[in-house]
ROSE-4610 file (N, C-alpha, C; in Angstrom, 1 decimal, always signed):
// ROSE-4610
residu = [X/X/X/X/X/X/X/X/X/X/X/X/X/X/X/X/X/X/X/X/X/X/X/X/X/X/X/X/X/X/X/X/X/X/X/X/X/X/X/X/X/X/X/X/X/X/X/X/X/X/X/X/X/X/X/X/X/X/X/X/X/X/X/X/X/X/X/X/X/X/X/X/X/X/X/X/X/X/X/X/X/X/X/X/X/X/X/X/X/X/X/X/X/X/X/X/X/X/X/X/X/X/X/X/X/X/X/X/X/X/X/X/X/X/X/X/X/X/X/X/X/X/X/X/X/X/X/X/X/X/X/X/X/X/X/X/X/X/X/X/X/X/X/X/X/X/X/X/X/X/X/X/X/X/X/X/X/X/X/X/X/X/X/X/X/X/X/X/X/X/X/X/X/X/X/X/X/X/X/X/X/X/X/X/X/X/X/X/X/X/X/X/X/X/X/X/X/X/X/X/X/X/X/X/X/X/X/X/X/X/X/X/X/X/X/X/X/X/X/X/X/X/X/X/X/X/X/X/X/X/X/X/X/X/X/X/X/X/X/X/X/X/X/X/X/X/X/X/X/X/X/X/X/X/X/X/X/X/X/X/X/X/X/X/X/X/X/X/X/X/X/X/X]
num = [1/1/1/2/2/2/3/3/3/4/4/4/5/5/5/6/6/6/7/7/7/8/8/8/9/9/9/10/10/10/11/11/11/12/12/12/13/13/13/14/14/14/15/15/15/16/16/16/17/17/17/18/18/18/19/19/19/20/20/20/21/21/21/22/22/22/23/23/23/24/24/24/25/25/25/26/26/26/27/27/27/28/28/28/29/29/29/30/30/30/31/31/31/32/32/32/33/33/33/34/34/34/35/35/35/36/36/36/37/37/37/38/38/38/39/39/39/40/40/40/41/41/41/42/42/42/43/43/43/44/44/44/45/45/45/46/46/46/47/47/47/48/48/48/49/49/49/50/50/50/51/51/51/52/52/52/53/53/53/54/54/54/55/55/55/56/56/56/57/57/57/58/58/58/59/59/59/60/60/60/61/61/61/62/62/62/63/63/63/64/64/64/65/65/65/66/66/66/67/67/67/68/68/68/69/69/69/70/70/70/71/71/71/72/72/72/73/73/73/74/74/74/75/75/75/76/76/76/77/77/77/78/78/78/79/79/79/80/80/80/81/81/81/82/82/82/83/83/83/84/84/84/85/85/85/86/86/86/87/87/87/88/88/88/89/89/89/90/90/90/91/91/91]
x = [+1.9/+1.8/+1.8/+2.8/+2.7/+2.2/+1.5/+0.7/+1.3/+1.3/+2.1/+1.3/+0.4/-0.8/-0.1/+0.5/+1.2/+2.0/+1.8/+2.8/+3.9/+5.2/+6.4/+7.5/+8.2/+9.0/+10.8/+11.0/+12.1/+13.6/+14.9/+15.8/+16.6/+15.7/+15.9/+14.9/+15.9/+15.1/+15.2/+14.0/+14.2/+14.9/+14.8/+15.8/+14.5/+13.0/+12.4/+11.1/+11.7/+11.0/+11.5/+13.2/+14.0/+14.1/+13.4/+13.4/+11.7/+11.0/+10.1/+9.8/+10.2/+10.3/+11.0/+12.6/+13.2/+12.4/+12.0/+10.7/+9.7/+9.1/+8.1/+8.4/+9.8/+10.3/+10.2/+11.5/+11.5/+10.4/+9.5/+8.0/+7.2/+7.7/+6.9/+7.8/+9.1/+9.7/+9.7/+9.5/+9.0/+7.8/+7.2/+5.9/+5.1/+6.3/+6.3/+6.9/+8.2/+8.5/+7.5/+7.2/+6.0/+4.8/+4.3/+3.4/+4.0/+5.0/+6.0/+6.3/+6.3/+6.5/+5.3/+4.2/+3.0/+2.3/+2.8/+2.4/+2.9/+4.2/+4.7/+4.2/+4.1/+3.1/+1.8/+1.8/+0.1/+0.0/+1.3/+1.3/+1.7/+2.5/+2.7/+1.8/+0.9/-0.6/-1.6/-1.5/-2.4/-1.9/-0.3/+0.4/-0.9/-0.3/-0.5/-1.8/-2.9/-4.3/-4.7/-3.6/-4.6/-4.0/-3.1/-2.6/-3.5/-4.0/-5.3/-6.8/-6.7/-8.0/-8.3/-6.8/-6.9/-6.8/-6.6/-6.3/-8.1/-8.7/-10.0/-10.9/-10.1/-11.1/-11.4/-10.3/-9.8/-10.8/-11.0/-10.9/-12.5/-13.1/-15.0/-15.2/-14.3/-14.2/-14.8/-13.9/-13.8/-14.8/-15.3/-16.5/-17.5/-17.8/-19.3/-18.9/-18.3/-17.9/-18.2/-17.7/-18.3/-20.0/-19.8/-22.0/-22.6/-22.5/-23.1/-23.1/-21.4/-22.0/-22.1/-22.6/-23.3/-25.0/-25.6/-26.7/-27.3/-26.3/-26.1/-26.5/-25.6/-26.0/-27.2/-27.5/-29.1/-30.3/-30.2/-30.7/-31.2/-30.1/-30.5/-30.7/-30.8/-31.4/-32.6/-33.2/-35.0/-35.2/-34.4/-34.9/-35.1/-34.4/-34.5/-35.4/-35.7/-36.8/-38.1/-38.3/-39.6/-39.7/-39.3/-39.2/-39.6/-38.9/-38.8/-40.8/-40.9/-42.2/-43.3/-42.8/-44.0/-43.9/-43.2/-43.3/-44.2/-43.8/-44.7/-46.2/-46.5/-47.9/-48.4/-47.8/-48.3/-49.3/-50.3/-50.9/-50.4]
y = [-54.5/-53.3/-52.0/-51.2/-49.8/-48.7/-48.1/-46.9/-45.9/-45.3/-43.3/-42.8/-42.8/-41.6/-42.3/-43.0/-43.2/-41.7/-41.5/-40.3/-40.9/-40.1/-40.7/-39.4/-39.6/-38.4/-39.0/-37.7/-37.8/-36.9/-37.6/-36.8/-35.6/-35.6/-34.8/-33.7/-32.4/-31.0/-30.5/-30.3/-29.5/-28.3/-27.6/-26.3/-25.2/-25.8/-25.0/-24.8/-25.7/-25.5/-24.6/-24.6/-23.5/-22.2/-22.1/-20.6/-20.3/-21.0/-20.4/-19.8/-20.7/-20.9/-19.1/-19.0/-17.7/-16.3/-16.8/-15.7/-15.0/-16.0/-16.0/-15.2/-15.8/-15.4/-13.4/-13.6/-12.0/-11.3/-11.4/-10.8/-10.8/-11.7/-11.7/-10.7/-10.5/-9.7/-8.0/-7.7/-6.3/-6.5/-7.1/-6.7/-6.3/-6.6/-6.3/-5.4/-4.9/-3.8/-2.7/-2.4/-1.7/-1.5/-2.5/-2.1/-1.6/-1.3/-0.7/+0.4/+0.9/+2.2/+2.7/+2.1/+2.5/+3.3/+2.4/+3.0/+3.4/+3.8/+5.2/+6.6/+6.2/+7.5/+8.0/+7.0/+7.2/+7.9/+7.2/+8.0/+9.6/+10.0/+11.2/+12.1/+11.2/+11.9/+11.9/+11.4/+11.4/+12.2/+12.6/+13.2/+14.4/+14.9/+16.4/+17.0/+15.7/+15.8/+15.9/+15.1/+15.6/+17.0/+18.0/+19.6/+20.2/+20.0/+20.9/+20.5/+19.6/+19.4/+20.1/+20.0/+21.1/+21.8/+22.6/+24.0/+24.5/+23.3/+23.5/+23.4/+22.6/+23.1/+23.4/+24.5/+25.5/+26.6/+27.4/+27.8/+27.9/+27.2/+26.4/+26.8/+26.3/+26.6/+28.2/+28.6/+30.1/+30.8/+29.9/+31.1/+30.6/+29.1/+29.0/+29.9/+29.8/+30.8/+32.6/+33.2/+34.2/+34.6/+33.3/+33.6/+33.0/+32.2/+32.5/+33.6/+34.0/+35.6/+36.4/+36.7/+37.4/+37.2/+35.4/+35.6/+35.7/+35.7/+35.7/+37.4/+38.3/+40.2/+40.0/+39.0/+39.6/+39.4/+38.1/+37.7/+38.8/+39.7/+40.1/+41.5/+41.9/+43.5/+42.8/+41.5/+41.9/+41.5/+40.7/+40.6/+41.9/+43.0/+44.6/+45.6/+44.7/+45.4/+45.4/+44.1/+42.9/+44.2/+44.1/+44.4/+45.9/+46.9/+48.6/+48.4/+47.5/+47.6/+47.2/+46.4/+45.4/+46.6/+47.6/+48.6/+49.6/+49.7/+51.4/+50.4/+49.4/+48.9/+48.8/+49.0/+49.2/+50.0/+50.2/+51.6/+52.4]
z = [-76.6/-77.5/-76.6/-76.9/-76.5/-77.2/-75.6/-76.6/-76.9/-77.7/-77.9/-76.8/-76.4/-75.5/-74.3/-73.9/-72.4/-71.9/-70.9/-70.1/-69.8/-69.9/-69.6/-68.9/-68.2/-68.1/-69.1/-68.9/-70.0/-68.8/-69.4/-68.8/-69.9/-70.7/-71.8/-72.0/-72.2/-71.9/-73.4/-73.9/-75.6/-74.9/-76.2/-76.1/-76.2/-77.1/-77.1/-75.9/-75.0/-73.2/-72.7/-73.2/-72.3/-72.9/-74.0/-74.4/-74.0/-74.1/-74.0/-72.0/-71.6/-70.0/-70.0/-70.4/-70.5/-70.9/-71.7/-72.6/-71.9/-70.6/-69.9/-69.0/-68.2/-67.0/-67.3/-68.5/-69.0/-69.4/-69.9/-69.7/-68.7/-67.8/-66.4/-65.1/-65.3/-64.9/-65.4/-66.7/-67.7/-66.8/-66.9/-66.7/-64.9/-64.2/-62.9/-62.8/-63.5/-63.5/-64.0/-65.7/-65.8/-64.7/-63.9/-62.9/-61.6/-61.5/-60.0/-60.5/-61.8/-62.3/-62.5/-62.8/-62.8/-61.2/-60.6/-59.0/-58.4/-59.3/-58.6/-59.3/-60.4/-61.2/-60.4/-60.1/-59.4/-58.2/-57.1/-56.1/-56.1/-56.8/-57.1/-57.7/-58.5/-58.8/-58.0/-56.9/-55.8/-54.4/-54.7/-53.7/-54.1/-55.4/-56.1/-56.1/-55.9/-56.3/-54.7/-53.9/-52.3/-52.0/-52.4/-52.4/-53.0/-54.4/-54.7/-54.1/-53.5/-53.2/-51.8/-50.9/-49.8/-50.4/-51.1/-51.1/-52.1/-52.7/-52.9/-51.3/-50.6/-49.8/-48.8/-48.3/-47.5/-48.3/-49.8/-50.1/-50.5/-50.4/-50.4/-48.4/-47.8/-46.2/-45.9/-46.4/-46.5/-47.2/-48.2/-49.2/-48.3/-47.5/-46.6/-45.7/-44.9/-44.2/-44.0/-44.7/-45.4/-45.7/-46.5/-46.1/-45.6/-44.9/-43.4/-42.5/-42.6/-41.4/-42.4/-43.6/-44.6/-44.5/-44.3/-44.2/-42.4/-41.5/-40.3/-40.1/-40.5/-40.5/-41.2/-42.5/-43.2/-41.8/-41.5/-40.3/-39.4/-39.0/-37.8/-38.1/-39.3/-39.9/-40.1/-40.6/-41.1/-39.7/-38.5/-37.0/-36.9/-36.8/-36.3/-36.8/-37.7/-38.7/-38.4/-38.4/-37.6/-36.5/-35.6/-34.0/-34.3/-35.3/-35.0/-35.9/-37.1/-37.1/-36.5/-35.4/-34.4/-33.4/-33.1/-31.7/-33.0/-33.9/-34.5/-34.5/-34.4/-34.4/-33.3/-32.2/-30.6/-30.5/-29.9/-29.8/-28.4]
């Protein structure tokens, strides 16, 4: 007695192995393509995003910059201040 639940190979290919197998391939190939176009978007949006970010931060460079030798002159007027009021307190 033979069982149906035995494994067997066959030299016979349905048709609907071979469409689905094709189906696969071609959504697996779209789908590689869609992600190769994806990262090219990306790199172009990360070209564009590292130009404003220098140019944010050249432009942040330049405002510390600024005040520092803004609080650098405050600095050395209350130093000269200090100093012209510590000599009028001399006797």
């Amino acid at each position: 007695m033979e069982s149906d639940n035995k494994w067997h190979l066959d030299k016979r290919v349905q048709i609907s192995h071979i469409v689905t197998t094709v189906v696969a391939a071609v959504g697996l190939a779209v789908y590689i393509g869609t992600i190769k176009s994806d990262v090219e978007v990306l790199k172009a949006q990360a070209i564009s995003t590292q130009a404003v970010q220098h140019d944010r931060d050249e432009r942040q460079d330049k405002a510390l910059t600024e005040s520092l030798t803004q609080l650098r002159e405050l600095v050395l007027r209350v130093d000269s201040k200090l100093d012209r009021l510590h000599e009028r307190q001399k006797p």
